[in-house]
MARMARNU-238775 format. One record per residue (C-alpha): residue number from 1; residue in three letters; x, y, z. Coordinates in steps of 0.2 Angstrom, whole numbers. Layout:
# residues N
i,aa,xx,yy,zz
NUM,ALA,X,Y,Z
...
This chain:
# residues 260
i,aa,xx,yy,zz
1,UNK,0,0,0
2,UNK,14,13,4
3,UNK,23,8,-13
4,UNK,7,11,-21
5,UNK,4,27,-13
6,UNK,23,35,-11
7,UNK,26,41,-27
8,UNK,8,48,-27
9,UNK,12,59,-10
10,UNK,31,64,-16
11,UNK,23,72,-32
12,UNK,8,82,-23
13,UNK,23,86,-10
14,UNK,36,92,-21
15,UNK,30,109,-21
16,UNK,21,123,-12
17,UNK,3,122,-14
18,UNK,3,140,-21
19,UNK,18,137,-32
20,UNK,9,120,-40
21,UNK,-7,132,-42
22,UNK,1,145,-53
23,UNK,10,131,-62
24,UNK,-8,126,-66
25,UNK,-10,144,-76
26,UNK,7,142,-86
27,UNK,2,144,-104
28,UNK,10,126,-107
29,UNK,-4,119,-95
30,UNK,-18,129,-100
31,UNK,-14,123,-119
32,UNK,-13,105,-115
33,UNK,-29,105,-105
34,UNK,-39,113,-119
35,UNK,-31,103,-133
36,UNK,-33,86,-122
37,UNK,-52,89,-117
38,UNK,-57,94,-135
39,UNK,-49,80,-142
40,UNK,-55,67,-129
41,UNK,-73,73,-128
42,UNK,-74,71,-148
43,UNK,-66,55,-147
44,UNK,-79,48,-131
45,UNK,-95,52,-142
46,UNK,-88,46,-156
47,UNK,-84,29,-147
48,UNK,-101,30,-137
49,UNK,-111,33,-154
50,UNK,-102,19,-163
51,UNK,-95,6,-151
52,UNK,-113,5,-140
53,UNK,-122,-4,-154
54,UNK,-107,-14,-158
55,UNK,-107,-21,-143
56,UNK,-124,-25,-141
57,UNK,-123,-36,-157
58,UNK,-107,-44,-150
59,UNK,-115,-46,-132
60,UNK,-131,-53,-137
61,UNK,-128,-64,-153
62,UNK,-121,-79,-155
63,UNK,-111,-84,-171
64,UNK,-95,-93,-180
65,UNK,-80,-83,-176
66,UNK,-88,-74,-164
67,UNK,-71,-78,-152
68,UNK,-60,-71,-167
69,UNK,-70,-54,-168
70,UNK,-70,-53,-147
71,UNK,-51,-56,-150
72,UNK,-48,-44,-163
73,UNK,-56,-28,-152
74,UNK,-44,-33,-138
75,UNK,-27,-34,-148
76,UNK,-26,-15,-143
77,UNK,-27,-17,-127
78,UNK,-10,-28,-127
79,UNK,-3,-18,-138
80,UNK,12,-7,-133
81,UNK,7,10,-136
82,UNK,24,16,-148
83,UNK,17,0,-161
84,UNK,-1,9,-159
85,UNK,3,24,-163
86,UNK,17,17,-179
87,UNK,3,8,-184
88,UNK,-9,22,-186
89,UNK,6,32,-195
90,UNK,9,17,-209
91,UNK,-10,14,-210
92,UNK,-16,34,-212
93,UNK,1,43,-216
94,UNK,5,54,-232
95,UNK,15,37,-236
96,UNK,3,25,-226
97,UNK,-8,9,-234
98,UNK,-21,24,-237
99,UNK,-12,38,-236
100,UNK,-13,42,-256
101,UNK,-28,39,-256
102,UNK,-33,53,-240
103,UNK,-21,65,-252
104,UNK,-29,62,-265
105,UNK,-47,67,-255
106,UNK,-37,82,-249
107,UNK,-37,73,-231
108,UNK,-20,77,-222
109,UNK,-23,67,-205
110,UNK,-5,62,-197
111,UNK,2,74,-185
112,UNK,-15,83,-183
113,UNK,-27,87,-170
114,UNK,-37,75,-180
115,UNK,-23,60,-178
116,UNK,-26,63,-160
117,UNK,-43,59,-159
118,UNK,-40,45,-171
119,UNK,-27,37,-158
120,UNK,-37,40,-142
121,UNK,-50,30,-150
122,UNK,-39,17,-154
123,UNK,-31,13,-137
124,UNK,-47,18,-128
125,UNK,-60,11,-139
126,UNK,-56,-8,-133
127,UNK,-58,-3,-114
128,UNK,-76,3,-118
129,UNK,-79,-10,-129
130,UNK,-74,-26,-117
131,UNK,-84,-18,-103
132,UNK,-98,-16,-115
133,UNK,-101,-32,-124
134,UNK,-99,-38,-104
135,UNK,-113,-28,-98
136,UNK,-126,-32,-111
137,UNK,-121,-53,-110
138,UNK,-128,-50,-91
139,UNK,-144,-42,-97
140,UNK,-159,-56,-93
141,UNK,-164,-61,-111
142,UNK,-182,-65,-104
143,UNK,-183,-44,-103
144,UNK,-178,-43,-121
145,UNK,-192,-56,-127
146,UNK,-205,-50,-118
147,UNK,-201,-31,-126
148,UNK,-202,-41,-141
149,UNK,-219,-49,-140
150,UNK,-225,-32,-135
151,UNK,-221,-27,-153
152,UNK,-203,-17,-148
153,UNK,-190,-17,-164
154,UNK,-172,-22,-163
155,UNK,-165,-4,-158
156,UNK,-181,0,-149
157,UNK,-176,-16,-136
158,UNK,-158,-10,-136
159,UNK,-162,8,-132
160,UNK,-177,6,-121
161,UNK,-172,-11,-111
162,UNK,-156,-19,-114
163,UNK,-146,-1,-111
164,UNK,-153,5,-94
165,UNK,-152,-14,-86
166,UNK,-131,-12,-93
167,UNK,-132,7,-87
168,UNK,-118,3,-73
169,UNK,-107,-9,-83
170,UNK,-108,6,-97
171,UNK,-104,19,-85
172,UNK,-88,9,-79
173,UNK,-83,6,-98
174,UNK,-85,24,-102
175,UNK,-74,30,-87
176,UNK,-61,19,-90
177,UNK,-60,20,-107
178,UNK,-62,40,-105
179,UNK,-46,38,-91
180,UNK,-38,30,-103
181,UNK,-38,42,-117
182,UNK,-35,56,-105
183,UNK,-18,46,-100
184,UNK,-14,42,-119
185,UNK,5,46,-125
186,UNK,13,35,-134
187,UNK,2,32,-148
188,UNK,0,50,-151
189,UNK,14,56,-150
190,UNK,21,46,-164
191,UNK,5,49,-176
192,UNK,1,68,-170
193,UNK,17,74,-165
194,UNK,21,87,-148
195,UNK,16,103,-155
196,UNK,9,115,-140
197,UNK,-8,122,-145
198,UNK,-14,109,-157
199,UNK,-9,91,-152
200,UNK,1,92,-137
201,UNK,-10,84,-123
202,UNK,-6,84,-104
203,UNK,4,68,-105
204,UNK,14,76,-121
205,UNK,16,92,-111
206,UNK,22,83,-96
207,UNK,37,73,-106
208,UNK,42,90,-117
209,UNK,43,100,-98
210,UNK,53,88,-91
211,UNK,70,94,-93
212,UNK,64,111,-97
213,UNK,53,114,-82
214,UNK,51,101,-68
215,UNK,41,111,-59
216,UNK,30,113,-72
217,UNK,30,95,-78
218,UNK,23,89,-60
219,UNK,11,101,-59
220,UNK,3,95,-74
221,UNK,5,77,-67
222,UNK,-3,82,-51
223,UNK,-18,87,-62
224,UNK,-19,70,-73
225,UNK,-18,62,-58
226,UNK,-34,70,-49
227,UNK,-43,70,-63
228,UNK,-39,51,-65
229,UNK,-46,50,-47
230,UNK,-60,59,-51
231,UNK,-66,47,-67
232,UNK,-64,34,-57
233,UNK,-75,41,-41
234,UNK,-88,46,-54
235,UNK,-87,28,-58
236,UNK,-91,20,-43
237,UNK,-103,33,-40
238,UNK,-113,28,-54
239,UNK,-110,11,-49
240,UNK,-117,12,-33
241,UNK,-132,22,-37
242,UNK,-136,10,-52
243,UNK,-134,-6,-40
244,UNK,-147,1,-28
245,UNK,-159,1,-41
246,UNK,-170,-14,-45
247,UNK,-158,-25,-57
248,UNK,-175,-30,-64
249,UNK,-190,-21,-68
250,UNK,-210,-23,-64
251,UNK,-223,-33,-76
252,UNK,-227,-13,-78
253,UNK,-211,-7,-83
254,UNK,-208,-21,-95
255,UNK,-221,-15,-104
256,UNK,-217,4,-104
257,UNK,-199,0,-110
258,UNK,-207,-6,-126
259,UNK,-221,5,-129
260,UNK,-211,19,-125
């Protein structure tokens, strides 16, 4: 536990509280923070929006190479991030397996604030996904029929039933894949580059000021590592508040998910 915890204290210690605040105002910080919460929240409703009804299909059906495409999601996840981030480069680059054709569409991805995004989705994308495809396996099928009978569609049953009984395992998929992304640097800093202002994200900014500024560089550490602990609080707040809920609603409310 004190392991754990030393190196957390040493970096909250290592300067005056007054001195670690105005570090927080340096135009290095302010930059990063702006450049890693646009890119982040473009990347989480992009993921949301698309990897949601992916894993409800995943979750809920059952078919020949299913184990392969499970397998395939979470290859990321044991990925180093340096070959993530390469293998973004050599796949969108200007010289990349689709890079002529992106110049030929006028689209210039690689070391933009756009290659950002592409590479928080791609290291943070699996975390939601596993969680996801989890959370909706647990959903009681009986629910589903019964929305069915009651003349509910496909995306009518996912929207109105199968996603608020999976509401806490989504909530704990989102915020850890969201943590993740806010903690990315590898991948990104091999497909979008360090430039301060447009895709130089806290973790970026933390490895330019290390030699330059220490001070600096743990002040913006100090602040990824409470918004980290704040993610993950809001995620076992929505936990909890979801588990006191009935897991399984009335005759009544069966019918209303799929009338409404």
């Amino acid at each position: 536990m004190a392991f754990l915890l030393l190196p957390i204290v040493a970096l909250f210690t290592y300067q005056p509280v007054h001195d670690l605040i105005n570090n927080f105002g340096a135009k290095v910080a302010t930059d990063a923070i702006l450049v890693s919460l646009k890119t982040n929240m473009i990347a989480f409703a992009i993921m949301i929006a698309l990897s949601t009804p992916f894993a409800y299909l995943i979750g809920r059906r059952r078919f020949r190479g299913r184990s392969v495409v499970v397998t395939l999601v979470e290859v990321p996840l044991v990925m180093p991030p340096a070959v993530a981030g390469l293998g973004l480069l050599v796949a969108f680059g200007r010289f990349g397996l689709l890079g002529h054709t992106l110049t030929v569409l006028g689209i210039d991805l690689a070391f933009t604030q756009a290659a950002v995004v592409l590479a928080i989705l791609f290291v943070a994308s699996p975390f939601y996904l596993r969680g996801a495809i989890a959370a909706f396996e647990a959903v009681d099928s009986t629910l589903l029929d019964v929305a069915g009978t009651l003349g509910a569609g496909p995306l009518r049953r996912m929207l109105r039933v199968a996603v608020p009984l999976a509401t806490a395992g989504l909530g704990a998929a989102a915020a850890l894949a969201f943590a993740r992304g806010v903690g990315e640097f590898g991948a990104t800093i091999l497909f979008a580059g360090s430039f301060e202002g447009t895709t130089q994200t806290l973790p970026l900014a933390v490895y330019s000021l290390f030699d330059a500024n220490l001070d600096q560089a743990i002040a913006i550490g100090v602040l990824l590592i409470v918004v980290s602990a704040a993610i993950l609080l809001a995620s076992k707040l929505v936990g909890s508040w979801t588990s006191s809920r009935s897991t399984s609603p009335s005759p009544g409310e069966r019918s209303s998910y799929a009338q409404s």
